[in-house]
Phi, psi and omega in degrees: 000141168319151182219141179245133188251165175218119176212130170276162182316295194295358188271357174315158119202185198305145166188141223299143168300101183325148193247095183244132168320127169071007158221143172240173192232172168228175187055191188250119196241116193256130184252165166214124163265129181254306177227123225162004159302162163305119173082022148198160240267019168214155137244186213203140160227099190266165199213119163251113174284090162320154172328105158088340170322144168253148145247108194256135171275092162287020201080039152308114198290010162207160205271171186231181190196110143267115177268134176271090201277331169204167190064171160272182174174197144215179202232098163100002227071330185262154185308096167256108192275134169344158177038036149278175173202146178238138024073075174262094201253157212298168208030005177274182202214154208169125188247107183265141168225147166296140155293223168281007173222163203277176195223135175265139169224167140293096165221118214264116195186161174266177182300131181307339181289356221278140193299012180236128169279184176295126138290358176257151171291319153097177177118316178278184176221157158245148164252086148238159201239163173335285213313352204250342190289198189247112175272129175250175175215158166192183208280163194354031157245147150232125205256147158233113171274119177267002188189144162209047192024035152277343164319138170294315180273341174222181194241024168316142178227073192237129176232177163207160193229140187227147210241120146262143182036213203247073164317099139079023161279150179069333189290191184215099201297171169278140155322133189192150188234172170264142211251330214216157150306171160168146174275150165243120175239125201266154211187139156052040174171214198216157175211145209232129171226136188118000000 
């Protein structure tokens, strides 16, 4: 059965940048373990990347996700803007860098262990910034899909939903379960689950 883990910002905490198959950092880079136990079945880091610092992607035997909670860079070469995301799917190869200031990321991946392989072949990367996503719309939502595993080669899913004024205060959603593992990182506001 499923377990819902709940961590607040201050509950992070510092720690060496993880020793993952097929990645490496060049520069000075401040880790945070957010979710990072032993035994589940996505982990979560955030990473502040000092001016020009890296993180290279090698053929990693499961896919990564990086999000860009502040700053700039670049992924690949092309151009990652805040509230961007780059894609790395297992076996692709991927360079993310700080621009000239240091830059916060998300990062996001399942365990080098993990007992399921990819249904896909893997080998790619995505580079998107917001504007290239799939814009969604509803009464005081606005949704971006940056990935919804229609790729042929990897199975990545990642959107963000951004709530004006109070979207869904007070409501009460219907019970409902997940099919897939998955994170809610919650950013600038609060959220009540149970």
């Amino acid at each position: 059965m499923g377990r819902v883990v709940i961590k607040n910002y201050t509950e992070w905490n510092p720690a060496p940048f993880p020793a993952l198959a097929g990645v490496s950092v060049t520069g000075s880079i401040k880790t945070n373990a957010v979710v990072a136990k032993a035994k589940r079945p996505i982990l979560l880091w955030e990473h502040v990347l000092a001016p020009g610092a890296e993180i290279r992607w090698d053929k990693p035997p499961v896919g990564h996700l990086a999000y860009v909670l502040a700053g700039t860079g670049d992924a690949n070469g092309q151009n990652l803007e805040e509230e961007g995301a780059f894609i790395v799917a297992h076996g692709g190869k991927g360079v993310l860098r700080a621009g000239s200031a240091p830059m916060t990321v998300l990062h996001f991946h399942r365990p080098d262990d993990y007992p399921e392989a990819p249904h896909k072949a893997g080998g790619c990367c995505h580079v998107l910034n917001k504007k290239q996503s799939g814009h969604f719309k509803m009464p005081q939502i606005d949704g971006y899909v940056f990935a919804d595993s229609d790729c042929p080669t990897c199975e990545d899913w990642f959107h963000m939903v951004e709530m004006q004024g109070n979207a869904g205060a007070g409501e009460d959603s219907s019970l409902h379960c997940q099919t897939e593992d998955e994170f809610r990182v919650v950013v600038g506001a609060d959220m009540m689950v149970g």
